[in-house]
ROVO-792761 format. One record per residue (C-alpha): x, y, z. Coordinates in steps of 0.05 Angstrom, whole numbers, plus 5000, padded with zeros to 4 digits. Each point is the difference from the previous one (the first is absolute). Layout:
N
XYZ ...
This chain:
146
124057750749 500949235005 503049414972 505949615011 504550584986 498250325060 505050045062 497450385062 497750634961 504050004944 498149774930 504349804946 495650234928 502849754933 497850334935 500850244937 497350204934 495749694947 506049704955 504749855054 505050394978 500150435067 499449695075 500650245056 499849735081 497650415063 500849795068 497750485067 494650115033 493950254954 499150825017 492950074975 495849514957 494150524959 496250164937 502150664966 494750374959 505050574981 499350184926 507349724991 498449435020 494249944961 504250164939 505549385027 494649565005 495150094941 494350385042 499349605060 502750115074 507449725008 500849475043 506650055038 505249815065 505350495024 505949615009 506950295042 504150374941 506049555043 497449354987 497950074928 504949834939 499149724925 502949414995 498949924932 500250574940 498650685003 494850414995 498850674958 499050645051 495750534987 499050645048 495650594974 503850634998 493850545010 499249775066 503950355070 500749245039 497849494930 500449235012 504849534966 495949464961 503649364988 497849624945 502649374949 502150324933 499049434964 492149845015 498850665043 497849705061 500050515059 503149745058 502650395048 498450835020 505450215052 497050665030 505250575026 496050095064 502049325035 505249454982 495649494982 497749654929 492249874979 500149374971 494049934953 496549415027 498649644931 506949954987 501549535057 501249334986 494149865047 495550585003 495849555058 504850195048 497250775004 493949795025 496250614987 501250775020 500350285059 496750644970 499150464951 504450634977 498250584965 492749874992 500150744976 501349744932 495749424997 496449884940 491649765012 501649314968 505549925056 498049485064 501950065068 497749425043 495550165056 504250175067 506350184974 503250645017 500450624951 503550434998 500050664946 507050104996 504249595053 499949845068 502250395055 506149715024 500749815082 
């Protein structure tokens, strides 16, 4: 990530939804920088791949608003998904597995600042109308952690 929010390796992101009724502001050290093909995503996003940054959960607050929560209940470990109630914009997904946020990249207030992913996730769900440029890593479900 770049720009003139950037000290050392941290990055300070500001964000929000579509009406500006909800923002939010994320400073840290990005943890990953991908493309998600899972078939959640794909429902978040209106078919495509999400584009996103995972953020430190400690350096991540709203600073404006609140959003609406929503966590599916059939599921053993389900995600929270953070989104405006007033124009539905998806924000944020905090996962239970790691205290982090995924910031959805075209809510930031400059979405130039991602840069492009890193690589792709759960290309086991990918649909054929889906792109993933040539070289990047993919991965079927996620990647094994060092």
């Amino acid at each position: 990530m770049r720009g003139d929010n950037k000290r050392g390796n941290t990055v300070k992101l500001e964000g929000g939804c579509y009406c500006g009724s909800v923002r939010y502001v994320a400073e840290g050290e990005p943890m990953m920088k991908a493309q998600c093909h899972c078939r959640e995503c794909q429902y978040i996003s209106g078919g495509a791949p999400n584009m996103f940054v995972l953020m430190p959960l400690d350096g991540f607050k709203y600073t404006k608003g609140s959003p609406k929560k929503f966590a599916r209940s059939d599921l053993e470990r389900p995600v929270t998904r953070e989104f405006c109630a007033e124009c539905g914009t998806h924000m944020v997904t905090r996962p239970q597995v790691v205290p982090a946020v995924v910031l959805k990249v075209g809510t930031l207030d400059d979405p130039t600042l991602f840069e492009g992913p890193k690589m792709a996730i759960y290309t086991v769900d990918k649909q054929p109308f889906h792109m993933i440029p040539e070289g990047l890593p993919a991965f079927e479900r996620l990647p094994q952690r060092k």
